[in-house]
N, C-alpha and C positions, 0 to 999 in steps of 0.2 A: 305246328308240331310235326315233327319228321314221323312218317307212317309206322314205321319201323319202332319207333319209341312209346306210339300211342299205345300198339299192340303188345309192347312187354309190360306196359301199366295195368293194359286193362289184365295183360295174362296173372299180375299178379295179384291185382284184386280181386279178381274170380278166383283164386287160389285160397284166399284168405280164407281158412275157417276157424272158428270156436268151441271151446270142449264145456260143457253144460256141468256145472259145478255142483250145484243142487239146486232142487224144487222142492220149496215146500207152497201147498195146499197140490191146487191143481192146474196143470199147464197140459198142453198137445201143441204135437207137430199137425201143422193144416198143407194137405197135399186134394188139392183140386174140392171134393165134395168128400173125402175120406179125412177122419183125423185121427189119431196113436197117438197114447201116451207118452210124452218126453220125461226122461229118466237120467239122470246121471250119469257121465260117462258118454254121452250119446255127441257126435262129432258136428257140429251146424255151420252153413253158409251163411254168408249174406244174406242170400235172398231167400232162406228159411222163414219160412211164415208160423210163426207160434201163436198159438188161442191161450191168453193168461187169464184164468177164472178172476173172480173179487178175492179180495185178501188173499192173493196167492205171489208169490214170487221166486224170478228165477235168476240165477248168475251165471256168466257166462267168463269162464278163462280167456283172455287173449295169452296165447305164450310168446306168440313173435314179435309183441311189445311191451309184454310184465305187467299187463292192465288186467282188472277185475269189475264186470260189466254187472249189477245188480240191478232188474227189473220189478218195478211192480204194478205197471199199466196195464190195468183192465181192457181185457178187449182183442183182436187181429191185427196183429204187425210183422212186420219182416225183422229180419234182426238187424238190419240196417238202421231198417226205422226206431228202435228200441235206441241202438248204440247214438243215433244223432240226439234222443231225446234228453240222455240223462250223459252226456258228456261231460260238464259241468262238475258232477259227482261221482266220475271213477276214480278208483281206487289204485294207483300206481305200488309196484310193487316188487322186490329185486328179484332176479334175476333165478339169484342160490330159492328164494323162497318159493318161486313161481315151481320152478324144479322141484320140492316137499312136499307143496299140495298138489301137482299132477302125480307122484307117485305112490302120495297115500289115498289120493283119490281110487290108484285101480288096485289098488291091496286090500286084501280084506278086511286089513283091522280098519278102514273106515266103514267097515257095516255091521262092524260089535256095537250095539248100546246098554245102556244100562243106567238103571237108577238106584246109583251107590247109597246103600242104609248107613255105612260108615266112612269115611274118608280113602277115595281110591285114588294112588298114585297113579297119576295114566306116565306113560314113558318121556323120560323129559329127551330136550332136542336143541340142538345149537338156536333154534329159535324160537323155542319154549320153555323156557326152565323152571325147574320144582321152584325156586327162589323167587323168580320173577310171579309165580301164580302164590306165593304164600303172602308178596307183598299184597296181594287183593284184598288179603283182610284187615291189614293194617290202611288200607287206604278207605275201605269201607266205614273201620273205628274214627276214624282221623275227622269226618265228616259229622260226625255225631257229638253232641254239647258234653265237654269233661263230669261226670258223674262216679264218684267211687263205690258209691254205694249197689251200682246197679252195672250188673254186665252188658256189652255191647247188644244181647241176643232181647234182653229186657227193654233196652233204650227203645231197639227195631219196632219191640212190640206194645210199646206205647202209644197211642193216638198222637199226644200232646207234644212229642219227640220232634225237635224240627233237624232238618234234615237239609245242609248243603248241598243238594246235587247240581253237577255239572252240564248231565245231555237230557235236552226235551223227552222227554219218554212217559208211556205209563202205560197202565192196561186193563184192562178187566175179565172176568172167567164169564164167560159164556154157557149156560144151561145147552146141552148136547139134544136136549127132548124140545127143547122150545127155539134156539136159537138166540136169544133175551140176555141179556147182562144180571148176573143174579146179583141180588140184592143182598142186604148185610145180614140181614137174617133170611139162612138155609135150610132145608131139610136133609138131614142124612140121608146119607147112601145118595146124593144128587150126581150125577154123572155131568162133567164141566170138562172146557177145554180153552185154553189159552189166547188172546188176543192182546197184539201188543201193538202201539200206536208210535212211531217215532218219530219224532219233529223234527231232528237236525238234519243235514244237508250231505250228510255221511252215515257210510253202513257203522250197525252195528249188531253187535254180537249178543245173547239175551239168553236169560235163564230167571227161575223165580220159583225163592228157597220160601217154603212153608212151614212156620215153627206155629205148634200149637201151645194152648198155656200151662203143658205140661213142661216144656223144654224141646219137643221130639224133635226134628228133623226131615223134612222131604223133599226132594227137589222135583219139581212139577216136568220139567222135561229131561228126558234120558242125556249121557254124554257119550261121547263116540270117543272109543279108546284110542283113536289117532289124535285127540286132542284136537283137531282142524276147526270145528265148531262148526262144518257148513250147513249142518240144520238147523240151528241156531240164528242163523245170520236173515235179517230184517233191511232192505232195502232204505236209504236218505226219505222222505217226507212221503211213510206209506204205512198201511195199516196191514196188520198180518197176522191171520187165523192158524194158529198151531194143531189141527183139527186131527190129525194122523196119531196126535199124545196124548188123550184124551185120559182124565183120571178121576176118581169119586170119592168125594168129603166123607169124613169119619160115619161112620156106623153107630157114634154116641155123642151126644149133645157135650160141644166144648168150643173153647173161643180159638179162632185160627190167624195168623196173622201172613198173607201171603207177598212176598217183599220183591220185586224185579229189579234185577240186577244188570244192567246194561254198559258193554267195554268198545272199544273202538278194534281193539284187536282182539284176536281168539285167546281165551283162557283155561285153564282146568276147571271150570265149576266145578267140579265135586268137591274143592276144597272147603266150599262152603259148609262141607259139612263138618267140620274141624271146629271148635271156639275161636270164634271172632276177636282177636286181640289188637290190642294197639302195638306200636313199634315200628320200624324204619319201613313206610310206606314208599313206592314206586309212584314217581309222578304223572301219574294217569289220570283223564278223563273219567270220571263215571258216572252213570245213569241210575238213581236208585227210585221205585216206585211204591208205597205200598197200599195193599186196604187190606181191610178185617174185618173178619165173619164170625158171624154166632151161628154153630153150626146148631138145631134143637130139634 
């Protein structure tokens, strides 16, 4: 290989860098014996060396080829070594979209959250639409055995209910005091946080709607008004501690039914909080997981 030619390869792969999409749990940049938290937004090389705690995970933009890098390898690596590991399962991506989420990434509406008590429209977008997020519940209904008698939000909170689902997924709520997977029967006021487990081979996107057996409503993790989902998002065959959204079981003895809901692309969850209806579902993948607590 002509001299000349080696040196504009190599110039352009020392050129190469990655825009850090989100972290969730905990990650640091490793610069010799010193390490700094790696945050979003933050520009990295190749040969950027990252420390990825347990159940933590981080994604990396490529823009200059529409790919979306999603790590969850415990331990010191370079981003080189990350990007060779999980090749396999990047996520390709166009061009118009890669463009959306770098711009709502440095906006501020991707650091609104919130935990909608009612139904919040987040802003729809040529590639997200109020439409496309309402078919979620028709596809969620569509899944569950025809029953008239009994609403879709009833069927959920039945043990006995079988449930088609599509993506390996599930999870459990972790005690915040103990560290421990809490059991079926809880104590009030117990302070928990989220762990989700994903089997397939591909990211996905994750949220989990808690109806008590009053009717009520909650959704266990916040949504970001840019709709993007990147706090949300769970790396292909990795386990992942929501530890940053931590939340606490009723204050009185009642039965809670906590349901995970898993997409391959970014959605509005908050819709969930709307009645679950049947009717012209969007042919999507989904992931549904549930268990159920006697809070006492």
């Amino acid at each position: 290989m002509p001299l000349v030619t080696f040196l504009l390869l190599f110039s352009v792969a020392k050129a190469q860098t990655y825009t850090v999409y989100s972290v969730t749990g905990n990650a640091k940049v490793v610069n010799g014996k010193n390490t700094s938290v790696l945050q979003p937004r933050k520009q990295l090389s190749v040969n950027t060396r990252l420390l990825i705690e347990p159940e933590s995970a981080v994604t990396l933009l490529d823009e200059k080829s529409n790919k979306m890098y999603s790590f969850a390898a415990e331990g010191s690596h370079t981003v080189k070594q990350l990007i060779d590991m999980t090749r396999s399962s990047v996520k390709n991506i166009s061009k118009q979209y890669m463009s959306y989420l770098v711009k709502q990434l440095f906006s501020d509406a991707s650091q609104r959250m919130a935990h909608p008590d009612t139904y919040m429209q987040v802003t729809a977008t040529s590639y997200r639409s109020a439409t496309n997020d309402s078919m979620l519940l028709s596809r969620i209904a569509q899944l569950l055995p025809v029953d008239g008698d009994n609403s879709v939000e009833d069927l959920l909170c039945k043990a006995d209910t079988k449930i088609d689902t599509d993506l390996d997924v599930h999870f459990e709520l972790i005690s915040c005091e103990t560290g421990l997977a809490i059991d079926r029967n809880v104590k009030t006021n117990t302070g928990s946080y989220l762990r989700v487990h994903n089997g397939t081979d591909e990211i996905v996107y994750v949220n989990v709607l808690d109806i008590d057996e009053k009717g009520n409503k909650y959704l266990v993790l916040p949504v970001d008004s840019a709709a993007t989902c990147a706090h949300l998002l769970v790396p292909p065959m990795s386990t992942i501690s929501f530890k940053s959204d931590p939340f606490i079981f009723s204050d009185n003895p009642i039965k809670e039914t906590f349901i995970l809901i898993a997409t391959q692309d970014p959605v509005d969850f908050s819709i969930l909080m709307n009645p679950i209806k049947k009717g012209r579902a969007k042919p999507i993948k989904l992931g549904v997981s549930r268990n159920f607590y006697q809070v006492q």
